[in-house]
N, C-alpha and C positions, 0 to 999 in steps of 0.2 A: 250049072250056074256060073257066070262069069266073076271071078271075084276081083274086082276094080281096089279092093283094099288092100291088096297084097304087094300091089304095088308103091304103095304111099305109105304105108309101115319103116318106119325106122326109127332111131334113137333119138332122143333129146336134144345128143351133140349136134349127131348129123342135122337134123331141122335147123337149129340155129346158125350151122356153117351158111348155111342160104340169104342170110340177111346182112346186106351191103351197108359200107358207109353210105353217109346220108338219107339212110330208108326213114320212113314216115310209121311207126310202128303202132297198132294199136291193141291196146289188152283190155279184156273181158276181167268182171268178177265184181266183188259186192266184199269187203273188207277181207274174208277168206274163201267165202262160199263161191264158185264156180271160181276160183279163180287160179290158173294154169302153174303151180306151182314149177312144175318138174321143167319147162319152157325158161320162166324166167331166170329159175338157179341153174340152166344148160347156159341159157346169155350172159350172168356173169361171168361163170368158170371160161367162157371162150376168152373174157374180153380180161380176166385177170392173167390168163394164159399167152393170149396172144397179143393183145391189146390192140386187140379190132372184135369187132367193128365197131364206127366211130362216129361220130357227130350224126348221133338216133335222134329223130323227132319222137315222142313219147306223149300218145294222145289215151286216155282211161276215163271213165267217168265215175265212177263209185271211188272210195277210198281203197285201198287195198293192200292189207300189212297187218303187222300184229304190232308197228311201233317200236320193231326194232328189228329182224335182218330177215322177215319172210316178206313173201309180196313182192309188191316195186322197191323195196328196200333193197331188192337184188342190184337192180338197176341203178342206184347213187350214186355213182362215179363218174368223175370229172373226167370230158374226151370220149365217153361213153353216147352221153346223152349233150343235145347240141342246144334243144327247145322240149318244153314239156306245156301241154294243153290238159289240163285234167280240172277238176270236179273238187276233189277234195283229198287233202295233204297230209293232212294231220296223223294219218297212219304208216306214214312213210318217211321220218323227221330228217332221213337221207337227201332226199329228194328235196326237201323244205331248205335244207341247209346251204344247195347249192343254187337253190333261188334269193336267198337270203343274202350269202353271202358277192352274189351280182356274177356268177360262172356260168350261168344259161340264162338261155331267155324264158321267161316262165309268165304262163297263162293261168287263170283260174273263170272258167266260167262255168253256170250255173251245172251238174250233173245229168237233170235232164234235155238241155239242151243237146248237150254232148252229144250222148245215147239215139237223139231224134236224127245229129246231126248225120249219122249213120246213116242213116236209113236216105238223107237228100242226097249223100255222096252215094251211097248205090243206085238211085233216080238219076243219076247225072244232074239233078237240079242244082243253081247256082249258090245254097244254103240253105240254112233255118230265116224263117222268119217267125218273130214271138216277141208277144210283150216281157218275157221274163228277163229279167235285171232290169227295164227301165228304174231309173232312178237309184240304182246302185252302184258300186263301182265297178261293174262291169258296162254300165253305162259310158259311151265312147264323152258323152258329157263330163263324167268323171277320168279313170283311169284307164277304162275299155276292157278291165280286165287284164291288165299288164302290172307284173308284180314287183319288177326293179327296173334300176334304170337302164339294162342290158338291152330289154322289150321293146322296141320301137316296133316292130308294125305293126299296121292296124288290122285288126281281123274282125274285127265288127262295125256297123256302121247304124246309124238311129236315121231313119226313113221316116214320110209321112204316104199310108195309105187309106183313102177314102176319108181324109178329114185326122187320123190319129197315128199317133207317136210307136212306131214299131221298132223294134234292133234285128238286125241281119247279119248273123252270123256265114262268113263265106266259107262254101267247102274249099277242100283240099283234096286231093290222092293221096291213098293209104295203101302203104307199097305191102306191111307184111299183118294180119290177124294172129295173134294167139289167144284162142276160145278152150275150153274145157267141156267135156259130157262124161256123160258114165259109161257108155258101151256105143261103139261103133259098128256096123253088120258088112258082111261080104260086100255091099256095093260104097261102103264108103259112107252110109248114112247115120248119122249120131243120134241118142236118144239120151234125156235127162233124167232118166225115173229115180235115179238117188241122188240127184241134185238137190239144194236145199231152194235155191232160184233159179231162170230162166236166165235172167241179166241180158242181154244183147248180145249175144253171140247170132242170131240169123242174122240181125241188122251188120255186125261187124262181119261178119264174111261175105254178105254180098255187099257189100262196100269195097271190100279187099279185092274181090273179085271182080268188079267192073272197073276197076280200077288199073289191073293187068295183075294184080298182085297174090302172093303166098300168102293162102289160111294154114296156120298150124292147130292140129288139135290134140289135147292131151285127155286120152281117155282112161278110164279105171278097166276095160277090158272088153274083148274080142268075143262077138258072136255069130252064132255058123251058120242061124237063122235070120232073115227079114227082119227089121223092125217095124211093126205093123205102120201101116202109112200114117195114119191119124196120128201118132206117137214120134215120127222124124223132126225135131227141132230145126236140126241142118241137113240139109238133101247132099248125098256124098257128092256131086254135081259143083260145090262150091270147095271144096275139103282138097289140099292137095297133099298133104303129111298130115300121119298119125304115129300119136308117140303115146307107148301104152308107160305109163309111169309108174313107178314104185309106190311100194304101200305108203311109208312115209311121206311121201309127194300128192295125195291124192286127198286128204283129210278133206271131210265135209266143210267145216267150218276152221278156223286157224283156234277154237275152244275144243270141237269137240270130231274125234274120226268118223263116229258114225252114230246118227241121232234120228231115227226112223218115223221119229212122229214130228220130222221136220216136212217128208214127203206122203202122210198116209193121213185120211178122215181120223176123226175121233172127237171127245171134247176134251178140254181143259178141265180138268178136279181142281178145286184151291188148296184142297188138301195137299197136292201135287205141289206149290210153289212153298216158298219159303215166305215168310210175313218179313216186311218191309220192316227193320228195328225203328223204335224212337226216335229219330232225328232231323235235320232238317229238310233230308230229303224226303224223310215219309211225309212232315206236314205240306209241303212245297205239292207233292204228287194228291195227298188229300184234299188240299183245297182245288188243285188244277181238275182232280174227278169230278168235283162240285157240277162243274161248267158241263160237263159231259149230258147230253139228254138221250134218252129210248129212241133207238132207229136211225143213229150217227152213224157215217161211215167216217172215221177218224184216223190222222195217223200220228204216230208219238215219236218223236225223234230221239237220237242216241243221247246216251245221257243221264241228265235228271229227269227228263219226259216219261224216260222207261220205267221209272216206280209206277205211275200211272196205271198203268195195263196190269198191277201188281193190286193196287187198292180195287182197282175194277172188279178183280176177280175177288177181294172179299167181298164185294158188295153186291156181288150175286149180277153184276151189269154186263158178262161177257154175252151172255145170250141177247141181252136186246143194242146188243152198240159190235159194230163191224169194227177192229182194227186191222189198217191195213199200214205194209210197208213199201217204200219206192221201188224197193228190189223185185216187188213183184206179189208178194202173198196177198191174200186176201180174206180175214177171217182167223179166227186162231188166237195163240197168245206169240206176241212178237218177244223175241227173243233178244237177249242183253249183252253186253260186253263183246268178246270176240268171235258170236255165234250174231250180233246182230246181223240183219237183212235175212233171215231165217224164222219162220214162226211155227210154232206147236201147233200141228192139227189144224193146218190152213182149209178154209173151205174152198181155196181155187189156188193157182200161182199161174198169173199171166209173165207177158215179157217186160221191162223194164222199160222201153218206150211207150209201151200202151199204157202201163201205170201211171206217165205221166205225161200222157196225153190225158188220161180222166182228171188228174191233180191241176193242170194246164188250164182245163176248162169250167173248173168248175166244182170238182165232183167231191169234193171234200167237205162236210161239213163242220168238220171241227181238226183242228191243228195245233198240237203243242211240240215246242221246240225249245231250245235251251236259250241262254242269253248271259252272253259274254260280258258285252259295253251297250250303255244305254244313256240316252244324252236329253236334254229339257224338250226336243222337240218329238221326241219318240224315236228318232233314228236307233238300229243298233247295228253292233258289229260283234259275228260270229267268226271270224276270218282270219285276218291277222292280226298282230298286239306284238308291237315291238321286233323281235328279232324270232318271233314264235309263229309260223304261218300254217293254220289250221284248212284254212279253203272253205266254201261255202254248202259243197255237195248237193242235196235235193234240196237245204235252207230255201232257198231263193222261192223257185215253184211254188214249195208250200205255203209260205211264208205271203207270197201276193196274192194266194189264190183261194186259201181253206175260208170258207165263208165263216165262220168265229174260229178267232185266234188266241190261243194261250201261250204267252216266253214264260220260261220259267228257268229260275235260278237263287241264288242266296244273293243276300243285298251286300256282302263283301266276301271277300276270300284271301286265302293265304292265313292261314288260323284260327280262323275261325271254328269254334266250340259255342254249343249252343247244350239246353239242356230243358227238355218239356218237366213240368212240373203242377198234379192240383189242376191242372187247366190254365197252366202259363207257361209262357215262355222267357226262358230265360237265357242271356247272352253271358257263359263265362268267361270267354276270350273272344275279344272281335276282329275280322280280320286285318291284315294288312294293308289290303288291296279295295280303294274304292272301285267300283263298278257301274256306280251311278254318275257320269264324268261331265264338264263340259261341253266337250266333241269327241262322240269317238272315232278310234283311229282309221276306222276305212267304212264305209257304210254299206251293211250287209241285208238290212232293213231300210226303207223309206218311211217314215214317220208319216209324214203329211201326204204321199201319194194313199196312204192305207186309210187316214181320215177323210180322203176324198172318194172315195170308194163308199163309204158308209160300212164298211164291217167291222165286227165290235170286236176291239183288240184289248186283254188285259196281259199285265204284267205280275205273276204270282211271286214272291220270296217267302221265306221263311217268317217274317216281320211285318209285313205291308204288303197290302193288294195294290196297284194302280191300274188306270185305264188310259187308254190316248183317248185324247178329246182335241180339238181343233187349237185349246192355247196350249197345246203340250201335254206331258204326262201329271194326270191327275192323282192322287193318293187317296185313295176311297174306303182303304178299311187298312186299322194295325193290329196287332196281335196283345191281348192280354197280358198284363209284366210286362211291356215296352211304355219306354220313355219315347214321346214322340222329338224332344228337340234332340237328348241323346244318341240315342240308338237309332234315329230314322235321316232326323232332318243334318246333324252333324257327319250324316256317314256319306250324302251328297254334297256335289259338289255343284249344285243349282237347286233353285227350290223351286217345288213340283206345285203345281196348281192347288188349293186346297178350298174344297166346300162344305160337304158333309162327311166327316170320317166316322165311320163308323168301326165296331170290335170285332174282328174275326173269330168265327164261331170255338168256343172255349171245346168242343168237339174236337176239333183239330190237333189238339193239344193234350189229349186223355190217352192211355197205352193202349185201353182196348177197346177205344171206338176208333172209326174211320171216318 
């Protein structure tokens, strides 16, 4: 047997020494999950060492970081990175800060775009074409997706085909891949069986590779056998270095090292989770179940969304309602905090472009997502606030696309202390921070593109229901112990349409019902 892998084995370092100033870099992974730890902590150590290589393009699409020095947090350094293209930020405040403070050029567009865009740069095709962002600030109408005023060129362009309004994202060459698997075989072929996702790693190396360029891969370990055909993610055919990493470099999720019922059948017990305590976010995820119906393929975004899949499962509704994540699972209970884009006992896990090509098209029937800033026309912004740059990640897709829509959040923050009671709610510290504003600061939602669409979009809090209707966000139900001029109408900073309000079910508000 020829073994093609013995040649492309080596170190960390060495892989790294391969990648030139002004290479076009792109990294795999999903917050921690698939994502090439041992790779990116070799590229800082070269560049705190040597201090090369230097002015990297740095294109990603999921977030990827634990929010402070794993991940592309490696990567934060000024003369390091020249441009970054990515998805979302928010897990990499590194990276945020030197787009913030105007020291690269920094892109943010939609997560799935990103991932698809792979897949046109390995086609040799001249980009994506897709409605997603129309109407946001990725919209070249708005900002194109350009984060400071470092940013000037344009890498998207809003087209008309067949009569309607499309954005064209243009490829580029992607000079070096760093992917991640779990075992590579004598010819060089990779396989994901203890992966927690797929992520784009086949899109990202034949991109790399039609491109002229270095796949790197870091795998958790070396096998002496074939990996059956059916089961090769990456054909060794694209692979040109393998760096077998260390234990510490290899963790499943940046939560958890090794979590088996991230990659194996089974069900979810509720007995198995933890009950969601008393609070705002339990009522916030209880009323957003409400919406939830038998036979939903849905997905919940990070967050407050993630109690969601929490009440679901006391209420006996995981068996007839699908949750699925962008990262790829399908089925299962999706998993929270720094194990998110992982689900318990998925019933499938496709690749991360295919997830959202189904989300792209259609395929979602229900959608809840968080919600930052929200403004009288229904626009919101998940993204950036100030000097704080979060990113959009798979927001966008799902967001224009899940045929009923749930944002969910609390009607202020920064202090806020809330306290159920009897079947009421009650506010004993309100926050700081309005949320319900004028204009928000960048528009990560389209208010009135989603009311011309006809899909029915509400807005849950802790305190108040709303819906968008065509003269702006309506306020359709408050919470029991709320003062409506108080506690609702004083906490914005425009007044929401009002017709019929009605009480939110006092259910919502009792410790041991849902």
């Amino acid at each position: 047997m020829t073994c093609r892998r013995d040649e492309m084995i080596c170190t960390a370092g060495e892989a790294v020494q391969l990648i030139r100033n002004g290479d076009t870099v792109v990294c795999g992974g999903f917050v921690g999950a698939a994502h090439p730890e041992a790779l990116t902590a070799a590229l800082e150590r070269r560049f705190l060492a040597e201090n090369n290589p230097q002015d990297l393009t740095l294109v990603y699409g999921a977030g990827q970081g634990d929010g402070k020095t794993r991940g592309l947090n490696h990567l934060a350094h000024e003369r390091l990175i020249k441009r970054i293209i990515g998805g979302h930020w928010g897990l990499a405040p590194g990276l945020g800060n030197l787009a913030i403070e105007n020291k690269i050029e920094a892109y943010n567009f939609p997560q799935g775009v990103i991932c698809q865009m792979m897949r046109d740069i390995a086609a040799g095709r001249p980009g994506c074409i897709t409605h997603v962002g129309l109407g946001t600030f990725v919209d070249p109408e708005n900002d194109g997706g350009r984060l400071n005023e470092k940013t000037t060129e344009a890498l998207v362009e809003r087209i008309e085909l067949e009569g309607k309004d499309w954005l064209f994202y243009k490829s580029f060459p992607v000079n070096v891949g760093l992917i991640r698997a779990t075992s590579v075989d004598p010819f060089g072929n990779l396989s994901m069986e203890e992966e927690a996702i797929f992520g784009e790693v086949l899109a990202i190396a034949q991109a790399v590779r039609n491109s002229g360029g270095i796949v790197m891969a870091q795998v958790k370990k070396l096998r002496d056998t074939p990996i059956s055909p059916q089961a090769v993610s990456v054909p060794g055919i694209l692979v040109d270095r393998v760096v077998v990493a260390e234990a510490d470099e290899h963790d499943q999720t940046f939560a958890e090292k090794m979590n088996p019922s991230y990659f194996t059948s089974g069900e979810s017990k509720e007995g198995e989770l933890e009950k969601l305590p008393m609070n705002e976010r339990r009522i916030i995820a209880a009323r957003a179940c409400d919406e939830l119906r038998a036979g939903d393929v849905a997905n919940l975004g990070i967050g407050m969304p993630e109690g969601i899949a929490r009440i679901a499962a006391e209420r006996g509704l995981l068996e007839s309602v699908t949750l699925t994540v962008e990262s790829g699972p399908i089925g299962g209970m999706p998993a929270g905090g720094l194990s998110f884009g992982a689900s318990v006992h998925p019933r499938a896990i496709v690749d991360q472009p295919a997830q959202f090509d189904f989300y792209d098209g259609g395929g979602l029937d229900f959608g809840a997502l968080g919600a930052a800033q929200v403004d009288a026309s229904g626009d919101l912004n998940v993204s950036k606030f100030g000097t704080r740059l979060a990113g959009v990640g798979g927001f966008v897709s799902i967001s224009q696309n899940a045929k009923r829509l749930i944002f969910c959040g609390t009607m202020t923050s920064g202090g806020l202390v809330t306290k159920a009671e009897k079947g009421k709610l009650i506010i004993e510290n309100e926050g700081r921070v309005k949320k319900f504003v004028k204009a928000v600061d960048q528009i990560s939602f389209n208010g009135a593109l989603a009311v011309k669409s006809g899909r029915p979009v509400l807005l849950v809090t802790e305190r108040a229901v709303f819906r968008l209707v065509e003269e702006g966000l309506e306020l359709i139900e408050i919470a029991p112990g709320i003062d409506l001029q108080h506690h609702i109408l004083d906490q914005m900073e425009f007044r929401p349409v009002m017709k019929e309000v009605r009480e939110m079910s006092a259910n919502l508000f009792e410790e041991e019902v849902s």
